[in-house]
C-alpha positions as CSV (number, residue, x, y, z in Angstrom):
1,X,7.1,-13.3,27.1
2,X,9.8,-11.0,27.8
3,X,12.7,-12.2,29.5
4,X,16.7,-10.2,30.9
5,X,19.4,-11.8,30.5
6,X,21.1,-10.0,33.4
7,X,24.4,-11.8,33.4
8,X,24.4,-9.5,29.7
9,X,22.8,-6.8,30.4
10,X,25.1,-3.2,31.4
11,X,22.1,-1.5,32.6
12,X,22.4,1.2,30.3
13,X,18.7,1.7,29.9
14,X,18.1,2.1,26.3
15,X,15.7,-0.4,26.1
16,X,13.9,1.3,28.6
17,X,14.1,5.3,27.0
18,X,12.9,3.4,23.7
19,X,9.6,1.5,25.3
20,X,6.9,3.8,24.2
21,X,4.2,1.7,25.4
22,X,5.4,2.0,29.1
23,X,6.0,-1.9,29.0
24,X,10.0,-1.9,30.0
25,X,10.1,0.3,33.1
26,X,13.6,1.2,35.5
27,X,13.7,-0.6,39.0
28,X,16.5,0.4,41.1
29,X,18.7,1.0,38.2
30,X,18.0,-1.5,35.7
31,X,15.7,-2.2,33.3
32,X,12.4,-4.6,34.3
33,X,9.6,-6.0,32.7
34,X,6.8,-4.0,34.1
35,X,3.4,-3.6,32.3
36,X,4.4,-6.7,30.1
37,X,0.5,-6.1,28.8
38,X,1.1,-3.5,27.3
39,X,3.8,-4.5,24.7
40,X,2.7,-4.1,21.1
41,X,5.8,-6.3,20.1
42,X,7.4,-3.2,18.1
43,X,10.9,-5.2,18.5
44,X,12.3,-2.0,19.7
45,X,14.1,-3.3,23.2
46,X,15.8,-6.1,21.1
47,X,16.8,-3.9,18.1
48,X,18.4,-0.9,20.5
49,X,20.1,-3.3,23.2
50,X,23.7,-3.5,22.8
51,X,24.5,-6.8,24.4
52,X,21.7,-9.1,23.6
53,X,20.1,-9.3,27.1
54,X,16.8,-9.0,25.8
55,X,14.6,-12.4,25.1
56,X,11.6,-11.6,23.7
57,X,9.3,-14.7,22.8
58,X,6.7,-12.6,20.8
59,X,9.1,-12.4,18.2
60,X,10.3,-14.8,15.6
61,X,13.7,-14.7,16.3
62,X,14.8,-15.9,13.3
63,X,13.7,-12.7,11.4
64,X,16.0,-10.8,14.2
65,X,19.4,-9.6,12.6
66,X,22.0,-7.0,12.7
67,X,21.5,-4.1,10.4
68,X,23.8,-4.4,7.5
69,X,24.3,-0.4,7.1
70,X,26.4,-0.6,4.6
71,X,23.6,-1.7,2.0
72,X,21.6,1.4,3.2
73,X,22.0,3.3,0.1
74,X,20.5,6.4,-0.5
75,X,21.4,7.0,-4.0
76,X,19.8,3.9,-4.9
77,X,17.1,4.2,-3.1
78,X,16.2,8.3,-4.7
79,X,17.0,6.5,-8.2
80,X,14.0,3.9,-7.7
81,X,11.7,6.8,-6.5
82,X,12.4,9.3,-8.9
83,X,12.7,6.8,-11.6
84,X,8.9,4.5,-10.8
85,X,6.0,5.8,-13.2
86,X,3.0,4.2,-13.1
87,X,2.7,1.8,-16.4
88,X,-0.7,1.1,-18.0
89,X,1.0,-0.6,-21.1
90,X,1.6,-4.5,-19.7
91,X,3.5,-7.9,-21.9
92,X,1.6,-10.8,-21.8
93,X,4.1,-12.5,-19.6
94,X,2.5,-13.4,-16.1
95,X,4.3,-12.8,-13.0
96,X,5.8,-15.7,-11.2
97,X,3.9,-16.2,-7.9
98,X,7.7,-16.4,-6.2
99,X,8.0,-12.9,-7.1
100,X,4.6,-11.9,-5.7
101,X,5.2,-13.8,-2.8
102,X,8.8,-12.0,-2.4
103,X,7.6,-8.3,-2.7
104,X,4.3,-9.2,-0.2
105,X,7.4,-10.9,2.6
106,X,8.8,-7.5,2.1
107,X,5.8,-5.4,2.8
108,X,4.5,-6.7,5.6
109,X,7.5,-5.2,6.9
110,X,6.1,-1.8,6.5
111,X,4.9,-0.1,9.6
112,X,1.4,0.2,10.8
113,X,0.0,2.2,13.6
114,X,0.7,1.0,16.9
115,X,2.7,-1.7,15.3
116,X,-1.1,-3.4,14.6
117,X,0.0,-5.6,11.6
118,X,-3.2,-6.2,10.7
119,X,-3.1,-5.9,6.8
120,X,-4.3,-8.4,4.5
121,X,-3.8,-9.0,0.7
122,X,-6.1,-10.3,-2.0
123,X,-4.2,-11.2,-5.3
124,X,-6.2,-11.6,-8.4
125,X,-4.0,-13.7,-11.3
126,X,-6.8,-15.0,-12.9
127,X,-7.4,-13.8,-16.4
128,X,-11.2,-14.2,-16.1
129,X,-11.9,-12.5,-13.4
130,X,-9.9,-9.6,-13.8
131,X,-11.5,-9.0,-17.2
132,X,-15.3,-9.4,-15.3
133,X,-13.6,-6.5,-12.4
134,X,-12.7,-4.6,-15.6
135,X,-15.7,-4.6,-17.6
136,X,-18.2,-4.5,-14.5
137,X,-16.2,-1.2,-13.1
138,X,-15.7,0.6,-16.9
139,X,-19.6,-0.5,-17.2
140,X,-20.1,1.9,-14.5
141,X,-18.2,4.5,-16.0
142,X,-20.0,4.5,-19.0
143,X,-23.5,4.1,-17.0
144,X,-22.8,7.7,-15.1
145,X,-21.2,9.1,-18.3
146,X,-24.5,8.4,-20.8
147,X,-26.4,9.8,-17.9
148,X,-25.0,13.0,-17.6
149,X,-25.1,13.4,-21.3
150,X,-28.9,13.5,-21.7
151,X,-31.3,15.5,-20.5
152,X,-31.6,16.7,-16.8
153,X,-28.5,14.3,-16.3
154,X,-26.2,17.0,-18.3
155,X,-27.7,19.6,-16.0
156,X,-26.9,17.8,-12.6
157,X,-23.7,16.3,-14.1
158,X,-22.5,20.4,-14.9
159,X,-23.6,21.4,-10.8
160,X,-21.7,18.7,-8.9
161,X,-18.7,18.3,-10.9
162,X,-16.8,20.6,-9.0
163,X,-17.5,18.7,-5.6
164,X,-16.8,15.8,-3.9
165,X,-15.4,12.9,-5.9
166,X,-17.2,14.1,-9.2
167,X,-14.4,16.8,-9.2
168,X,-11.5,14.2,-9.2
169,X,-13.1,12.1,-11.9
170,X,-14.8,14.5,-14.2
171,X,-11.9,15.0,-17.2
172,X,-11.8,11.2,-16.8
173,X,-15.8,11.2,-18.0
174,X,-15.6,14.1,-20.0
175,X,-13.5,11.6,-22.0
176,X,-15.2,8.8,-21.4
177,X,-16.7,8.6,-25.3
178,X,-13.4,8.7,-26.4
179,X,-12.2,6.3,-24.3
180,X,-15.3,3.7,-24.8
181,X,-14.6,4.3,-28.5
182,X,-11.2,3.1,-28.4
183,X,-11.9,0.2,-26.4
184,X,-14.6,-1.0,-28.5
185,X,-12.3,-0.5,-31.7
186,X,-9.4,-1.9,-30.2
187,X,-9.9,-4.0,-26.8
188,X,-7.7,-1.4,-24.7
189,X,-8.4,-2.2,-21.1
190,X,-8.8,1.4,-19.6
191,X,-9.4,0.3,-16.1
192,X,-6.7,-2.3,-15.1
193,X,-5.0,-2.0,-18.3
194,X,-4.9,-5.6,-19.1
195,X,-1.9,-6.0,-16.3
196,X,-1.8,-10.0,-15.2
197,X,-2.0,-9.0,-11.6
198,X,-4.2,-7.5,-9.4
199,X,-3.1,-6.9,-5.6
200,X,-5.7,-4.8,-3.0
201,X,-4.5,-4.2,0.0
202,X,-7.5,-4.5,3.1
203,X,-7.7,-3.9,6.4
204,X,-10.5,-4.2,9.4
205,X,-13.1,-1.4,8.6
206,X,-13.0,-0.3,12.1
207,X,-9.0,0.6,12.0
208,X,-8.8,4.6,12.7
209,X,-5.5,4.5,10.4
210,X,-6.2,1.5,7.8
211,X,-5.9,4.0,5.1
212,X,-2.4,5.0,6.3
213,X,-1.1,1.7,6.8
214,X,-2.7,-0.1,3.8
215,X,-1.0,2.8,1.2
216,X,2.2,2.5,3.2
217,X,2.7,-1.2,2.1
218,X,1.5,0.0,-1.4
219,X,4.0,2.2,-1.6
220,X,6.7,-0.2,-0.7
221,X,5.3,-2.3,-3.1
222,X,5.1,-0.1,-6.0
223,X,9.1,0.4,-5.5
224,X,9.8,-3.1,-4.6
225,X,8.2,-4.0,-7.8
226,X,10.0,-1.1,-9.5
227,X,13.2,-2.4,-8.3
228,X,12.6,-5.9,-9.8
229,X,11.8,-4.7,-13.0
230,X,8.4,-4.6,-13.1
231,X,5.5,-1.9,-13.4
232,X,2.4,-1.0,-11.1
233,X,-0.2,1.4,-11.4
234,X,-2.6,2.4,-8.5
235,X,-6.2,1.9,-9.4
236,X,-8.0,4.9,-7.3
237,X,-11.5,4.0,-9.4
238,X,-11.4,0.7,-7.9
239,X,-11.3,1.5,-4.2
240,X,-14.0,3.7,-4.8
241,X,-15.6,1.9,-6.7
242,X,-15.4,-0.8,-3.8
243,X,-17.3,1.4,-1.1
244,X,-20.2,1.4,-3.3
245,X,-21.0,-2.0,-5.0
246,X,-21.5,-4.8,-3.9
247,X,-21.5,-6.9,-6.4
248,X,-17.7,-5.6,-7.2
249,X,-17.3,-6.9,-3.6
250,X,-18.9,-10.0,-3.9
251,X,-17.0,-10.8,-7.4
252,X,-14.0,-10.1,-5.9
253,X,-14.7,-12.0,-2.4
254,X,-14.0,-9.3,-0.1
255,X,-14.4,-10.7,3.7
256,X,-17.4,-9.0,5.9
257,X,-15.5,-6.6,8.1
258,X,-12.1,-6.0,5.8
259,X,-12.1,-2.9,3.7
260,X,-9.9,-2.4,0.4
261,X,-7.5,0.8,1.3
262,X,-5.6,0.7,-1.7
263,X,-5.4,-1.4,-5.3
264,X,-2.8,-1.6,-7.7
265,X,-1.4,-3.9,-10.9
266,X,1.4,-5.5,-11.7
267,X,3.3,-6.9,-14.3
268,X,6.0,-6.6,-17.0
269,X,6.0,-3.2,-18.6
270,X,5.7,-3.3,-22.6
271,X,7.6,-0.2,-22.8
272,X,11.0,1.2,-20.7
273,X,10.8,4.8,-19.8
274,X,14.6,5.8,-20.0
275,X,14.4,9.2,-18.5
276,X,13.1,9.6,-14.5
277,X,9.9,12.1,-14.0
278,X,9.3,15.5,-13.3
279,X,7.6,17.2,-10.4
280,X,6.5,20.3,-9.2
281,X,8.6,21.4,-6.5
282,X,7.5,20.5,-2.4
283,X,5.3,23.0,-1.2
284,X,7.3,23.1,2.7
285,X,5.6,25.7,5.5
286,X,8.7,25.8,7.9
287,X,8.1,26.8,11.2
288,X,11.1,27.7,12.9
289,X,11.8,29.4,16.0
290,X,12.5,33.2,16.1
């Protein structure tokens, strides 16, 4: 799989300093393919060797380039950061299925632990069934909410609040009558917020960093998009919602095995925000040496 060019090669040894899985090893004073087992195809021996010695057929070569540095701009890149909101305002217009397609190619070029690559996406475009996810997850909301509005409900509802998930969600059904008054009056979508596209991002159940690597890729995506001129907005109350229903699983055809990490919508924003967002400054612990 992994093959020297030695006729190339200087023996300079930075493929082998940059092998962190042990696979490119030294052998009297140049670089060999040792524990060829053990390569998790990171790309790293190709991308730090500086003659091209290095053939490695676990990679698509075509995707292999020079690093065009001079594109690497970080003013641009703290404009689209500071700049992305999350937009639950959406046009009508749908999102061309190129441009889908073009922001997924990019993020599957975010990293994942041990270079694992095993992220999938589910894309939801059609009209129907994102209404039926909408209405069978706000359903919910209003279920829990009328229950802890009467009787012993109001009672249990007031104890656990202020624990677990109940305390991340609780302003959110403390106005849930306002919010199921507006939709009824006025068809506002508070869930996915009537977006035409609805991307979760899965990965195996039994991944020990799925979580990491799934919100990675949303990130990227989430600027990507930004970048294009289009909104996103994570939906937090449906990857919950996911770990406990199964028939929001089943309407949404989640594979046995595969767990949603992260979901979020897409489309064009009906309103520009002109001005970039405020935060609260980093909370930084240094801990330099004495």
């Amino acid at each position: 799989m992994i093959e020297y060019l030695y006729d190339k090669c200087n023996s300079c040894l930075l493929c082998v300093e940059d092998c962190v899985a042990g696979c490119l090893r030294e052998l009297d004073g140049k670089p060999a393919v040792v524990e060829e087992a053990m390569c998790n195809r990171c790309s790293h021996c190709v991308a730090v060797c500086p003659r091209g010695a290095i053939i490695h057929r676990g990679l698509d070569a075509e995707q292999v380039r020079r690093v065009n540095r001079k594109k690497l701009a970080p003013d641009v890149y703290a404009e689209i950061v500071r700049s992305r909101r999350s937009v639950r305002r959406y046009d009508e217009e749908p999102v061309d299925r190129a441009v889908i397609e073009e922001i997924l190619d990019l993020a599957r070029y975010s990293p994942t632990s041990s270079n694992d690559q095993h992220l999938e996406y589910i894309v939801v475009t059609d009209r129907a069934l994102l209404k039926k996810v909408s209405d069978n997850l706000f359903g919910m909301g209003k279920a829990v909410y009328r229950a802890s509005q009467n009787g012993p409900g109001r009672a249990v509802y007031s104890a656990v609040k202020m624990a677990g998930p109940l305390k991340v969600i609780s302003r959110y059904l403390d106005a849930m009558g306002y919010y199921v008054a507006v939709a009824d009056a006025t068809g506002r979508d508070y869930i996915l917020h009537n977006a035409p596209v609805l991307i979760m991002v899965l990965a195996p159940k039994s991944a020990p960093f799925g979580c990491d690597n799934a919100n990675i890729a949303a990130a990227n995506i989430t600027n990507h998009a930004h970048a294009l001129g289009l909104g996103t907005c994570y939906i937090g109350f449906l990857t919950l919602a996911l770990k406990y229903n199964p028939l929001l699983r089943k309407i949404l055809g989640i594979p046995r095995g595969k767990k949603v990490f992260a979901s979020l919508v897409m489309g064009h924003p009906k309103y520009r925000h002109g001005a970039t967002t405020s935060r609260k400054p980093a909370v930084i612990t240094w801990k330099d040496a004495t």
